[in-house]
C-alpha positions as CSV (number, residue, x, y, z in Angstrom):
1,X,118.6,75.3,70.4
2,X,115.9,77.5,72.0
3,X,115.8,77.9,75.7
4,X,113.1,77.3,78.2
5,X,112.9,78.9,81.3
6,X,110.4,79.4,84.5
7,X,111.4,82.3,86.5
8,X,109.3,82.2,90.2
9,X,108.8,84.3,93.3
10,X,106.3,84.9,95.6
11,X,106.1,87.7,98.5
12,X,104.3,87.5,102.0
13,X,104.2,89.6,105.0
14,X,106.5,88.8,108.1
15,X,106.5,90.0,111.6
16,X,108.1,93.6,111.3
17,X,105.3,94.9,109.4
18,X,107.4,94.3,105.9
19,X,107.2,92.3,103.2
20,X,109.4,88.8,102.9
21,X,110.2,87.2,99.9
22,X,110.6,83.0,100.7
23,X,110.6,82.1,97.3
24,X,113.0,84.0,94.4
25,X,113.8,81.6,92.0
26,X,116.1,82.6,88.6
27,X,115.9,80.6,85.6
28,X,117.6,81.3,81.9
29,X,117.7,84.7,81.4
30,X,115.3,85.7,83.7
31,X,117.8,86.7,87.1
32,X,115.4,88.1,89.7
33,X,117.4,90.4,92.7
34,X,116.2,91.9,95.5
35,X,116.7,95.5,95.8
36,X,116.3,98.0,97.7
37,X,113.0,99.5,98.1
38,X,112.3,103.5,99.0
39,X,108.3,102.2,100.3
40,X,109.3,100.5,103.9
41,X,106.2,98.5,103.6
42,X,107.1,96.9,100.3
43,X,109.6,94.2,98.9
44,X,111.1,95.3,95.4
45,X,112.7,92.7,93.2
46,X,114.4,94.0,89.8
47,X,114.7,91.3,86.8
48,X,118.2,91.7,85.6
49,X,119.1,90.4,82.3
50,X,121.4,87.6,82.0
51,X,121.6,86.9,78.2
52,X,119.6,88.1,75.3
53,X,116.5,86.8,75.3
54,X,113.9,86.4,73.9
55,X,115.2,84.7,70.2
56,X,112.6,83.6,68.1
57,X,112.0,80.1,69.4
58,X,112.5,81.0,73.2
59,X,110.0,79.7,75.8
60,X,109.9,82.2,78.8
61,X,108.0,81.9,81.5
62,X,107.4,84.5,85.1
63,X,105.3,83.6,87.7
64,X,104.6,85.6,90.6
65,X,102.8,85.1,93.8
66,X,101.7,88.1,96.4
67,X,100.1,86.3,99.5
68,X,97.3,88.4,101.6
69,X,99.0,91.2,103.4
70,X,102.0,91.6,101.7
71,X,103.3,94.4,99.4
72,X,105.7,94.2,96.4
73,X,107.4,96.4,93.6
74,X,108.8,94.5,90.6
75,X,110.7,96.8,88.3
76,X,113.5,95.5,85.8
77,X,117.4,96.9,85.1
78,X,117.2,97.5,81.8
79,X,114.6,97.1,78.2
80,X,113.8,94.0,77.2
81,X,114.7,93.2,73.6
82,X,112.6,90.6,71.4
83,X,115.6,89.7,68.5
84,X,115.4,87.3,65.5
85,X,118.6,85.3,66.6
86,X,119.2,81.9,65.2
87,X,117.1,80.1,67.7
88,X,113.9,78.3,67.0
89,X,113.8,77.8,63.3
90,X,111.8,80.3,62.5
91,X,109.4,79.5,65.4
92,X,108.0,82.6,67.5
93,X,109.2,83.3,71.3
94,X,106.8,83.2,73.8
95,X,106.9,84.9,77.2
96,X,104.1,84.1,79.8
97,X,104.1,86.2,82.8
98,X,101.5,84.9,85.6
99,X,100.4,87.2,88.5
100,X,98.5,86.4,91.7
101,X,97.7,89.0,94.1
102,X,95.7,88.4,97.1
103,X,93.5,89.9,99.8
104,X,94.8,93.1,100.9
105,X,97.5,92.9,98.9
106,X,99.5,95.2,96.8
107,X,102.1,94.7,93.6
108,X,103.4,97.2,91.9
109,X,104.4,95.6,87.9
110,X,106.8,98.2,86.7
111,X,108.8,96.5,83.6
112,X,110.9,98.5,81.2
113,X,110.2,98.5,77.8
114,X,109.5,95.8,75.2
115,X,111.8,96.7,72.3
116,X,110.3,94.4,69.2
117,X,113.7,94.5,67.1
118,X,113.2,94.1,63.3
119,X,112.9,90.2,62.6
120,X,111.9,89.2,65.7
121,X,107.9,87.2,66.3
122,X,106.9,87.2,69.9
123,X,103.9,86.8,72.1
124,X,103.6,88.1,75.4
125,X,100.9,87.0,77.2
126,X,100.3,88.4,81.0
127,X,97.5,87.1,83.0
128,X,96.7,88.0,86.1
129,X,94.7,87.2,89.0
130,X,93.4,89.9,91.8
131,X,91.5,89.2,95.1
132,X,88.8,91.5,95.8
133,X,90.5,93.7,97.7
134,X,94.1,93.8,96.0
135,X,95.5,96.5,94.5
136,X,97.4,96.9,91.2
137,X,99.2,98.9,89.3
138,X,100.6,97.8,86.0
139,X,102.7,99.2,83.2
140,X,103.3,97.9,79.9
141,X,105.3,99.7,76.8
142,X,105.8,98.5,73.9
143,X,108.5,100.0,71.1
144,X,108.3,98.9,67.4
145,X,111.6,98.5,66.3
146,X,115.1,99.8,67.4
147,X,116.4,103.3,66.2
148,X,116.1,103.2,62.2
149,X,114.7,100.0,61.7
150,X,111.1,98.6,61.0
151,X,108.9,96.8,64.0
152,X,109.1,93.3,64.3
153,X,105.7,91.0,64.7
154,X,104.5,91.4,68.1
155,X,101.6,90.3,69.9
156,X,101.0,90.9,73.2
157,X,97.6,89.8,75.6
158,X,96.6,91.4,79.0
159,X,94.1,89.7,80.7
160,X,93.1,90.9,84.2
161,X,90.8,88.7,86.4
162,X,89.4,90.4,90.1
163,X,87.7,88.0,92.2
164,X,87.2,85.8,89.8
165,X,85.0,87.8,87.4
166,X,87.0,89.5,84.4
167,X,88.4,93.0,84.5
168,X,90.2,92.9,81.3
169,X,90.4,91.4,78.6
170,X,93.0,93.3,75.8
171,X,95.3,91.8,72.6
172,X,97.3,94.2,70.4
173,X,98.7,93.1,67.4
174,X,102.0,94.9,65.3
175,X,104.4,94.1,62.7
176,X,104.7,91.7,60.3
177,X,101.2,89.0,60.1
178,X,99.3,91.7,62.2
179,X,95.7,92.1,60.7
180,X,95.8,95.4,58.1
181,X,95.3,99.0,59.6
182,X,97.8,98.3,62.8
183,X,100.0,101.6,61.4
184,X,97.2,103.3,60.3
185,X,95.9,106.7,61.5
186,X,93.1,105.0,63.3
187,X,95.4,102.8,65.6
188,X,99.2,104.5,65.7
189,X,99.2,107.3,62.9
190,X,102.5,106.8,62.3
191,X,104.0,106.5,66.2
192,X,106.1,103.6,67.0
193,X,105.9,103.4,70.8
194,X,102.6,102.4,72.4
195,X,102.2,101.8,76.5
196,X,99.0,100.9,79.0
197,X,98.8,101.5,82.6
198,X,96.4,100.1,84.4
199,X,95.2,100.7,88.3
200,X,93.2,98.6,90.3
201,X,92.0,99.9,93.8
202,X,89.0,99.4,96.1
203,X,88.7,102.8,96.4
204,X,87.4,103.1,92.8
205,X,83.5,101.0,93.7
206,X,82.5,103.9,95.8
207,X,84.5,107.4,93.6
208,X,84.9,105.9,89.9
209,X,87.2,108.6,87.4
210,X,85.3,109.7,84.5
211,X,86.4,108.7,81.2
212,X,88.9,112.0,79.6
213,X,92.0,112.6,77.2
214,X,95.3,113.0,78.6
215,X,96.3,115.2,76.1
216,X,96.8,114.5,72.4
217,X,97.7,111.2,72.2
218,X,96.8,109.7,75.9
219,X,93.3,109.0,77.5
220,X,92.1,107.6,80.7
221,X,88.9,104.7,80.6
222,X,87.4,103.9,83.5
223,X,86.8,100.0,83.3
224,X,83.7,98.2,84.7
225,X,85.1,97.3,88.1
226,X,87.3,99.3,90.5
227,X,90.0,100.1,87.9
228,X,91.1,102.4,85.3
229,X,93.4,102.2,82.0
230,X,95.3,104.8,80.5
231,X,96.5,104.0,76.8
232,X,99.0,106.4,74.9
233,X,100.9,106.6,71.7
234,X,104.2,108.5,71.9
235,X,106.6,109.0,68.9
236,X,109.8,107.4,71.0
237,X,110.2,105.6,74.4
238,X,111.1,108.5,76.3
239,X,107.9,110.5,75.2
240,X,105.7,107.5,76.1
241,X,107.2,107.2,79.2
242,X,106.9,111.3,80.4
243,X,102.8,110.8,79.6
244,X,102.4,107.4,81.5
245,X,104.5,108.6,84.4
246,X,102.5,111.9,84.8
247,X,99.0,109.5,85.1
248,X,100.5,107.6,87.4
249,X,101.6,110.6,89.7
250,X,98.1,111.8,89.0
251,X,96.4,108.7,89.8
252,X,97.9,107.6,93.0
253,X,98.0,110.8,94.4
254,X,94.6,111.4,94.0
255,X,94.4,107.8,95.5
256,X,96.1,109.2,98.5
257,X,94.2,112.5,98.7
258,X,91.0,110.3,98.7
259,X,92.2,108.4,101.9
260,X,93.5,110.8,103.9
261,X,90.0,112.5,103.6
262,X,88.5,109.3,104.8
């Protein structure tokens, strides 16, 4: 039997100039905790595992809500494994991750991995929702296949919404079903781990980044809004995750240089 589960919190400022979280709701195998956070201002709440999930045939489901004001980092314990199980009859697993941040607000979406084990069909669609003046910064990796093994079929949809007006609209498909060329020299040339990072900020209306590479396998797009995405291929997880790490130290602390000088 497959399992269907909603995980929900939502975040909001409260009188000591931190961030409260009134709502932290668990569900399945989605456990949210709150952790400690090393930003004062922020709340940090770490998704932790409780069985493996997603099987082929799961219905998951994350939504969370940042009210105006308030700050949040939401990181996770460990990789997240898409497996074929016995679940589902065959049918795909679905996870639907829905994010609101609003005015003056600030979420931080910092997931581990998605590991697409051999077998395994799943779509991961994360929409999200920004008020003018939130900020975002998102990470998503994605590795095709354990150590040794082929990919499974994985699709996975971003779609980014600021003030209403779209921001971004991206689908990637891999695996198994996945329209020809996905492997290819043109899309992966033979890498099996592929990651985004994308970072919304105010800041970027009035000093937008040029487009550039980030080395061999990495570059930076600025998008037509206040935001930029940085894509990257890697050969494993770890690789992927040195080259999206080192744009994100370069982005925010230009971020930071940019308002000090202000």
């Amino acid at each position: 039997m497959s399992v269907r589960a909603t995980a929900r919190l939502r975040a909001e400022p409260d009188a000591r100039g931190s961030t409260a979280l009134p709502v932290l709701e668990s569900a399945g195998p989605l456990a949210l905790r709150r952790t400690r956070s090393p930003l004062r201002p922020y709340a940090r709440v770490t998704i932790v595992g409780a069985m493996s999930a997603p099987l082929n045939g799961d219905r998951l489901a994350l939504e969370a809500e940042v009210a105006d004001g308030a700050r949040l980092t939401v990181d996770a314990a460990a990789a997240t494994v898409a497996l074929p199980g016995a679940r589902g009859d065959g049918e795909p697993s679905t996870y639907a991750v829905d994010l609101s941040v609003g005015e003056g607000a600030v979420l931080h979406w910092l997931p581990e991995q998605l590991i697409s084990a051999h077998g395994s069909d799943l779509r991961l669609d994360t929409r999200v929702e920004l008020a003018a003046t939130a900020r975002l910064l998102l990470r998503e990796e994605q590795i095709l296949g354990r150590h040794g093994e082929p990919t499974g079929a994985l699709t996975t949809r971003l779609t980014v919404r600021r003030a209403g007006r779209p921001l971004l609209d991206q689908r990637l498909a891999f695996g198994p079903g996945a329209p020809g060329g996905w492997d290819g020299p043109a899309v992966l040339g033979g890498h099996r781990a592929v990651g985004q990072l994308l970072l919304a900020d105010p800041a970027f209306e009035e000093a937008p980044l040029p487009a550039r590479l980030l080395g061999p396998t990495a570059a930076l797009t600025p998008l037509a809004g206040p935001a930029v995405l940085v894509t990257a291929v890697a050969a494993d997880a770890r690789l992927l995750r040195a080259i999206l790490d080192e744009a994100m130290r370069e982005l925010l602390d230009g971020l930071k240089a940019d308002r000090c000088e202000g």
